[in-house]
C-alpha angles and dihedrals in degrees: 000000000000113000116231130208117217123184119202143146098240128044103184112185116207131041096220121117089285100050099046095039082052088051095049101047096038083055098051082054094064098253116128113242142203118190115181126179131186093212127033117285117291080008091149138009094002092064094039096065129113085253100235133137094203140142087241101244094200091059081071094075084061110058091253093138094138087045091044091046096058100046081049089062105036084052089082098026086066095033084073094040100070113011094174101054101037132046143181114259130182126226133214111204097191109201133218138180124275080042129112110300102266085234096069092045092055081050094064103034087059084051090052098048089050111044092077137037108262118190094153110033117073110228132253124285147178114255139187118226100204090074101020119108095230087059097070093079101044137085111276089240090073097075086155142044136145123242126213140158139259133141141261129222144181109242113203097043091052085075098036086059092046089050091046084053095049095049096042080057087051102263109145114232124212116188118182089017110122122204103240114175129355127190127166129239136168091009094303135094115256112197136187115225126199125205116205083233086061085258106154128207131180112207122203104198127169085216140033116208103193100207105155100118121207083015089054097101092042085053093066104045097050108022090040145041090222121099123203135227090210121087119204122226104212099210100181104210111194124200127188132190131209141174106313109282098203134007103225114100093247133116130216130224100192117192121221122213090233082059112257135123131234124190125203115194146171101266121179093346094273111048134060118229118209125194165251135319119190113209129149116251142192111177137111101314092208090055100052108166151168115258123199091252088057092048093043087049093051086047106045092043091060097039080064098064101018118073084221106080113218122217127189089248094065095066115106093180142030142174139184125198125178120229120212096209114181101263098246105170101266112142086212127075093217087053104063109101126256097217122122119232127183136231112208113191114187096168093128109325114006125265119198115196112182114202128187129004146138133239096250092057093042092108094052085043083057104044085042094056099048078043091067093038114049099072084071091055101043089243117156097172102128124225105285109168099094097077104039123096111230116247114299091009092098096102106148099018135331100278113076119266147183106230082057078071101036098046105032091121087061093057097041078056101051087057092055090062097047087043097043087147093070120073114252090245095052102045092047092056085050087052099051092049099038106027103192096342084084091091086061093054090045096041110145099358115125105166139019096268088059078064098071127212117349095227084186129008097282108017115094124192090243089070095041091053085046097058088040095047098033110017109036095248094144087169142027096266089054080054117031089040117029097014084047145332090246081129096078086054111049136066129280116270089033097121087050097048079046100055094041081052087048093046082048099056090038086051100051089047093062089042089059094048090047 
């Protein structure tokens, strides 16, 4: 295939949270930007999170108090951001005895609800689980808990926004196009890119932003010349999800008497998701998995609070994602610190490596990075992401607001009425996955025929031509499990029936230009 030659300010490499919060920031700020992945985009850590947007209560315990602030503030910040994808929850914490004094947990549940501005999340508060709803489901020995607030996010769609964003701001965006090689010359980078079609693409960038999380050291011992002082601790956390385990709107933080910390929480209406487990790991990075112990743990963990006991043959799904926490010394997985640090390099052109991070401080990660960055490009474009709502959360103007959060159901309602020949189910899950750019998925459709085939039941051609065209998804598991989680839903043999219909349609398209 013909090689092509592409010039821009910014090369970021990985299409993870990072990468794609630090594309979309570095192109509203005028730069030109290039953003390639050798996967699809969250392929990998960024969908295989808890899927909160949350302070991180337990970080407490380790004196993480700046770390714990800023995820605090970013919480609402991105609450408004994106309305449709994220959410407030609120958590019950039961306690037992052998556990942390409660004294001490009210302590620091005062400290977190006081260490950041709040104007959409209700405080913390004592509860007794005898009358609580969230006691219903629990052993009779819990009688009382504490209740506080986070958030909840989709992933996955988290990246795929920031990317949108990026690209409606003129980022280019590569998905399945690995990095293989950079050198630098006259004072740029020059890269070599690699399609998975054998495409291949050289890149000429001012800057290099290394964002490819647990692979970030190995980056930059094959891709670069460049070696690091920072060493990565890989901590593989493992989640699984089975049949809904109570029907209240609540989630659970269970401690552990080890220490950790296991959430269980309302996932895709009817499901429960448990996790995580924290354990070091040194395998294949590109073949992360669950392994029995993990799933016996989870299990385990849960049968001792709720009065179902849970048993490894009842999960019906399970993910594994690998965390690259900067190495800090902590002889315990669940001790490293979750905090991001930077690595500027301006010996010749910059690099950037970003190490570390969590999902709820991606945003400030991002704004940090094109922060450091931008001297070297003469760039003067202040930070500006804070106030701008992600694609399709723009639902009462175009700043972000609270009453987008606060009044999100009347707006999924509202679209029920415009769109009366779909059925309510099926345009509020459009609504929490596209937010108002629904009206773009369902332009000129005015009846279910204008839908197209339904590949699987609920899953209409429309909204497949819409991911391929508008949100990279190129096969069903870019569909049914980043692009959304229709894969728990639907029958089996669904993602097989969906890639022959893709092929078909591919298929029919070169057909036409022939």
């Amino acid at each position: 295939m013909a090689q092509r030659n592409l010039d821009c300010d910014v090369l970021v490499v990985g299409g993870g949270i990072n990468g794609a919060g630090i594309a979309r920031d570095a192109a509203g700020r005028g730069l030109s930007v290039i953003l390639c992945e050798k996967d699809d985009l969250a392929a990998h850590t960024s969908s295989a999170s808890t899927k909160l947007i949350h302070g991180g209560l337990r970080y407490l315990e380790y004196y993480e108090f700046n770390l714990v602030r800023k995820a605090l503030i970013e919480r609402e910040v991105l609450l408004r951001s994106a309305p449709h994808i994220m959410w407030p929850l609120r958590f019950v914490m039961p306690h037992a005895q052998g556990q942390r004094p409660a004294w001490m947990i009210r302590a620091g549940l005062f400290m977190y609800d006081h260490l950041a501005h709040r104007d959409l999340l209700p405080g913390s508060r004592g509860i007794n689980l005898k009358t609580h709803a969230a006691g219903q489901p629990l052993k009779s020995e819990f009688t009382r808990g504490f209740e506080y607030s986070d958030g909840w996010v989709n992933d996955a769609r988290l990246v795929v926004l920031n990317a949108i964003a990026a690209a409606e701001k003129g980022a280019i965006i590569l998905t399945r196009t690995s990095c293989e090689k950079t050198v630098q010359k006259d004072g740029r980078w020059q890269a070599s890119l690699r399609s998975e079609d054998g495409g291949q693409l050289e890149v000429s960038a001012r800057c290099l932003v290394n964002a490819t999380g647990p692979w970030a050291a190995h980056f930059l011992q094959t891709a670069t010349p460049q070696t690091s002082g920072k060493t990565l601790r890989l901590i593989k956390g493992s989640h699984i999800i089975v049949k809904r385990l109570f029907e209240h709107p609540y989630a659970y933080i269970f401690q552990h008497p080890d220490g950790r910390i296991v959430f269980a929480i309302p996932y895709e209406d009817d499901f429960t998701l448990i996790g995580t487990t924290d354990i070091d790991y040194h395998g294949d990075i590109n073949q992360v998995a669950i392994d029995s112990d993990e799933i016996a743990y989870l299990c385990q963990l849960s049968s001792q609070y709720f009065s179902k006991q849970i048993t490894p043959d009842e999960v019906v799904w399970s993910y594994s994602g690998v965390r690259p926490l900067v190495e800090d010394e902590a002889a315990d997985a669940k001790a490293v610190t979750r905090d991001y640090r930077f690595e500027l390099d301006q010996q010749g052109a910059p690099l950037l490596t970003v190490f570390g991070g969590k999902i709820t401080t991606f945003r400030k990660l991002a704004e940090e990075a094109v922060d450091l960055i931008s001297p070297s490009l003469d760039n003067r474009h202040g930070a500006w992401t804070a106030g701008s709502c992600l694609p399709g959360g723009d639902l009462f103007g175009d700043k972000p607001s609270n009453r987008s959060v606060r009044e999100f159901e009347q707006f999924v309602q509202n679209l029920q009425q415009v769109y009366a020949w779909l059925s309510p189910a099926l345009v509020a899950r459009y609504a929490r996955a596209y937010g108002t750019r629904v009206k773009s998925l369902l332009s000129d459709r005015r009846t279910l025929a204008d839908m197209g085939a339904e590949i699987a039941p609920g899953l209409f051609a429309a909204e497949v031509d819409y991911l391929m065209q508008h949100e990279w998804a190129r096969c069903a598991a870019d569909i049914l499990w980043r692009r959304s989680k229709l894969g728990l839903h639907v029958p089996a043999g669904s993602a097989e029936r969906l890639d022959a219909w893709i092929l078909a349609q591919q298929d029919a398209r070169l057909a036409a230009q022939a």
